[in-house]
N, C-alpha and C positions, 0 to 999 in steps of 0.2 A: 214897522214890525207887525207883522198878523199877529193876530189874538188865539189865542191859546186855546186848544179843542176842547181840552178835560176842565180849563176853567167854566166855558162857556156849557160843558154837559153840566158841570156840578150846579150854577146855575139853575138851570132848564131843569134838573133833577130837585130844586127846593125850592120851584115855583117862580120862581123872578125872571120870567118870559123877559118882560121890561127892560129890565136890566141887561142880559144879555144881547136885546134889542142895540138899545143904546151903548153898550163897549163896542161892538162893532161900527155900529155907525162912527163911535170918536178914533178908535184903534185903525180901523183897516177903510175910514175913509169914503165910507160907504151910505147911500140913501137911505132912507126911512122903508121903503118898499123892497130895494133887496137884502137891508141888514136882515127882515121881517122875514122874509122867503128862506132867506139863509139858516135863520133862528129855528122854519118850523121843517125846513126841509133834517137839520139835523134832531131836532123832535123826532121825525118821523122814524129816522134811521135808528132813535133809539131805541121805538116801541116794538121796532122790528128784530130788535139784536137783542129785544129782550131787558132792557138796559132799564126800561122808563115804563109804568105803569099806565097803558091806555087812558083809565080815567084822569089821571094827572094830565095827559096831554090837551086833555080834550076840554080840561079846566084852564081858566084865565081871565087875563081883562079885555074890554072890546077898547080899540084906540081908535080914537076921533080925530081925524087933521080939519083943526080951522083952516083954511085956505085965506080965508080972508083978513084974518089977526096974525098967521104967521105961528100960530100957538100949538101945541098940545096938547090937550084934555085925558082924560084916562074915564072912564068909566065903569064900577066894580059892580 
């Protein structure tokens, strides 16, 4: 079952990039790189609709893949 638009704006709208990183990836089955595309591509369509305040989007965390451990890091 695909993930839900408005769940995934309200999200992006209170900051938990991350988050709706990762429901995509478990929900709709999807990589690390295009849930991430996915995430900032509908970011982008919100700043443009007016939707989501430019500096919000432009805020966030840098994500780190160890490649080597297999792990995930976050860095704030």
């Amino acid at each position: 079952m695909p993930t839900d638009e408005q769940y995934l704006k309200d999200l992006i709208k209170q900051g938990r990039k991350i988050e709706a990183i990762k429901l995509l990836r478990e929900k709709d089955n999807l990589g690390l790189k295009d849930a991430k595309e996915k995430v900032e591509e509908l970011q982008s369509l919100m700043v443009q609709a007016g939707e989501l305040d430019p500096k919000l989007a432009k805020s966030g965390c840098m994500v780190l893949i160890s490649l080597g451990l297999g792990g995930l890091f976050l860095v704030f």
